[in-house]
C-alpha positions as CSV (number, residue, x, y, z in Angstrom):
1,X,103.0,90.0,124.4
2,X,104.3,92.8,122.2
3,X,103.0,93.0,118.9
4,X,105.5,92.9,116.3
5,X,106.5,96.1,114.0
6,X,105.6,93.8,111.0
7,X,102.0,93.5,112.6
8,X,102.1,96.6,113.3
9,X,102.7,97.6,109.4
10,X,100.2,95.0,108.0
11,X,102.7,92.6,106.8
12,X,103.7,92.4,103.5
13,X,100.3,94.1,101.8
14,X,100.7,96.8,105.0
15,X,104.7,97.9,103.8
16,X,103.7,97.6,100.4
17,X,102.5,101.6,100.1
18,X,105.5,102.6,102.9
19,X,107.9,100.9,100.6
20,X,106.4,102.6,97.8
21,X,106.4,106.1,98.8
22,X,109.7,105.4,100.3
23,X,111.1,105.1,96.9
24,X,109.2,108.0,95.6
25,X,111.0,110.1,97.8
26,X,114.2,108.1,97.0
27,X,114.0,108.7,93.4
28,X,113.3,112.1,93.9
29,X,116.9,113.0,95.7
30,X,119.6,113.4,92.8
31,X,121.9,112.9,95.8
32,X,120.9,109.2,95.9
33,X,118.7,108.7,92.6
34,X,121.7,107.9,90.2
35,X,122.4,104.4,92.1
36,X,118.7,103.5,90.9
37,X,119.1,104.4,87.5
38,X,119.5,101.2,85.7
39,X,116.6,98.9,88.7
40,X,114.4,97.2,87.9
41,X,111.8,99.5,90.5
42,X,109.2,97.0,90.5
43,X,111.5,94.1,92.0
44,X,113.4,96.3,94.2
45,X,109.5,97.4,95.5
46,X,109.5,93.5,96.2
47,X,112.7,93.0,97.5
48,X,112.5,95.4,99.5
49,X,109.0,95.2,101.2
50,X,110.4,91.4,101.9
51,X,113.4,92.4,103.3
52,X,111.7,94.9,105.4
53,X,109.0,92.2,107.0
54,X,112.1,89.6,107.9
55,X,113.9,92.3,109.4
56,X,110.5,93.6,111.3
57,X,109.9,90.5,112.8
58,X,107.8,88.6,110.4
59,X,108.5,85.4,108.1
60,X,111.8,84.8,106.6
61,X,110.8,85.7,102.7
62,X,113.9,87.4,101.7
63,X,115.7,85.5,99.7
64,X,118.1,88.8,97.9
65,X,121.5,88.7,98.1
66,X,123.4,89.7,101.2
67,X,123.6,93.6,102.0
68,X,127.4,93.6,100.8
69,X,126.5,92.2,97.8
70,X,123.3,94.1,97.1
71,X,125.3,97.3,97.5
72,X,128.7,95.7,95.7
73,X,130.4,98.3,93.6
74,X,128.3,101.7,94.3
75,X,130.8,102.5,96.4
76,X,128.4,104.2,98.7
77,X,129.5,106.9,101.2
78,X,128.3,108.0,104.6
79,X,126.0,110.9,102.9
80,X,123.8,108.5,101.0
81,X,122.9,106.1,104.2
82,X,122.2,109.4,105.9
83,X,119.9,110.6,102.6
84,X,118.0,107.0,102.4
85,X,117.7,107.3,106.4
86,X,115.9,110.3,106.2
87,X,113.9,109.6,103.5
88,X,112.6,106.4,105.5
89,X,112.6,108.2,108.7
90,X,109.8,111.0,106.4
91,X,107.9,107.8,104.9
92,X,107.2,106.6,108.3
93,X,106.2,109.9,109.6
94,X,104.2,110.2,106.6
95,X,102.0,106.9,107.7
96,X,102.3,108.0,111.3
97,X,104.5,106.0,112.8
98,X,104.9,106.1,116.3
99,X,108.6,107.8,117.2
100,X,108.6,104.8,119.5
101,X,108.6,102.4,116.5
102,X,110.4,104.5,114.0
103,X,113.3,104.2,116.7
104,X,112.9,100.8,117.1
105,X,113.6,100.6,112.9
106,X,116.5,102.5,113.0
107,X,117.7,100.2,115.8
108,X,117.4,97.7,113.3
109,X,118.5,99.2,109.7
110,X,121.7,101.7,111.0
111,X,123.7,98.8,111.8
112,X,123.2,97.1,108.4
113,X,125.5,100.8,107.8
114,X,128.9,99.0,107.7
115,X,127.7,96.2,105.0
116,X,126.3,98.8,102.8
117,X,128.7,101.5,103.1
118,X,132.4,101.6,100.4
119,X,131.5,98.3,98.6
């Protein structure tokens, strides 16, 4: 049996530092930073790692609001999915990341595109 990308990442402690440095390269982009300007970092951090480990195969702890609401009034174009998917596409390089895997993400995140995208 295949072992799941959330095993693969540790679980929640494992995306903990992905999601972290994932942000740091986030807030680092003015193309993208301005839509984190008034976050609450530290819940997003939590949010997010949670999100990420349902959506990798592990327990079902998210418990946010729906992509289209999440996003709700950002108004969020194509070149700002395409910003915060390279900047996760570089974080999993970063922690070495098989391409294998980090294909097997994307399979999983660019179709979330249309929910996120001119809300």
């Amino acid at each position: 049996m295949e072992q799941s990308l959330y095993a693969k990442f540790g679980g929640v402690e494992g995306l903990a530092p992905v999601v972290d440095e994932f942000y740091k390269r986030v807030l680092e982009d003015e193309t993208v930073n301005r839509f984190f300007e008034h976050t609450d970092l530290d819940r997003l951090r939590r949010h997010q790692a949670h999100f990420l480990s349902f959506a990798l195969g592990g327990p079902n702890q998210y418990t946010g609001k729906s992509m289209e609401k999440a996003h709700q009034g950002f108004n969020l174009q194509r070149e700002h999915f395409q910003a915060i998917a390279k900047h996760l596409q570089g974080t999993l390089e970063h922690f070495n990341v098989s391409q294998e895997d980090i294909a097997k993400v994307f399979e999983l995140i660019v179709p979330l595109e249309s929910s996120i995208l001119h809300k």
